[in-house]
N, C-alpha and C positions, 0 to 999 in steps of 0.2 A: 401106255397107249399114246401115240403121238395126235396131237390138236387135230391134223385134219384125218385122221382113222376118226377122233370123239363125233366129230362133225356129220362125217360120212353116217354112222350109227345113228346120232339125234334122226337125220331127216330119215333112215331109213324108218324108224319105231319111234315116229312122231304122232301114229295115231292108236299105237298104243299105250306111252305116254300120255297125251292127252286125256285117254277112257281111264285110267288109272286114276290120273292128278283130278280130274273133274267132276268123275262119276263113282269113285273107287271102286273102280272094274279092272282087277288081275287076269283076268282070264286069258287075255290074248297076248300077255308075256306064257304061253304055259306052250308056245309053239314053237320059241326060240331057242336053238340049241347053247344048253349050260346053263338056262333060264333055273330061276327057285322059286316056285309064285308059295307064296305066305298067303294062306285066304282063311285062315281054319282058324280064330281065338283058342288060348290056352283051354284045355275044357271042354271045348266046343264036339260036336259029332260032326259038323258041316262047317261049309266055308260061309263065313259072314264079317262082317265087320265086328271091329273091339268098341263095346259098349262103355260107356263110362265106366272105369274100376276092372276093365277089364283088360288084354294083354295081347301080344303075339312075341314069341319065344325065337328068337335068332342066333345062331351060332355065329363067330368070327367079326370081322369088322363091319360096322352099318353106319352110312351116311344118310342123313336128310338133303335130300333134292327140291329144290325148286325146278319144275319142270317149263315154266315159262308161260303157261297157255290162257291162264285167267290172272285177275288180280287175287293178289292175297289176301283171305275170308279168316277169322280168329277160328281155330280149327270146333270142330262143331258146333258153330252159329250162324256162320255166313248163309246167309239166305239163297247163294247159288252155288249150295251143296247140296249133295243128294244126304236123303230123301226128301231133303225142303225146296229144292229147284224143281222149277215149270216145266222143265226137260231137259236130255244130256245137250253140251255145249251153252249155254244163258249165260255165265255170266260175263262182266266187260275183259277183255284184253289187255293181257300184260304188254305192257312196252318193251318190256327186254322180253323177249321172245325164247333167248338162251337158255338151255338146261344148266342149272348152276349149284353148288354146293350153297346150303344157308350157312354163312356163317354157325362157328360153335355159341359165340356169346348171343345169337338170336336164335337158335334150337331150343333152348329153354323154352321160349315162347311158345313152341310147340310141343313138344314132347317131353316124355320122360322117362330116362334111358337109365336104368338099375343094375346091374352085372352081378348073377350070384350061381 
């Protein structure tokens, strides 16, 4: 996809990104055509978030996104993530704005990604 088709995309599902990166709310990716919304843990009967120890199962290749919207919270601590934020959109503003891949050597820091 050329830079400005990625571009054109960002702004167009900018505030579905946002609900996503902020709120962990898939839902309003589940309207885009080719869309795959992940909402349901390994296990699970319903869609929910993965609890500590717990999973979501993806086939093919998966990147980690920085979507741009807030600053970066150590992931389930930041006090302007849901369910411990005052309400959707709180916390301060990323400077880079840009949808961006996290580097591989800083996804560590984030997840953890097993292939079996």
């Amino acid at each position: 996809m050329a830079e400005d088709e990625m571009a054109e995309d960002e702004e167009m599902y900018r505030g579905q990104l946002e609900a996503l990166a902020e709120d962990g709310d898939p839902s309003r990716f589940a309207d885009i055509d080719g869309a795959v919304v992940f909402n349901t843990p390994d296990g699970a009967s319903e869609p929910g978030p993965a609890v500590p120890g717990g999973a979501y199962s993806f086939t093919g290749e998966v990147s980690l996104l920085d979507a741009g919207t807030e600053l970066d919270e150590e992931p389930g601590t930041g006090a302007n993530q849901a369910p411990r934020q005052a309400g959707p959109n709180t916390g301060d503003a990323d400077p880079d704005s840009s949808v961006r891949v996290v580097a591989e050597r800083d996804a560590g820091d984030y997840v953890s990604v097993s292939v079996g």
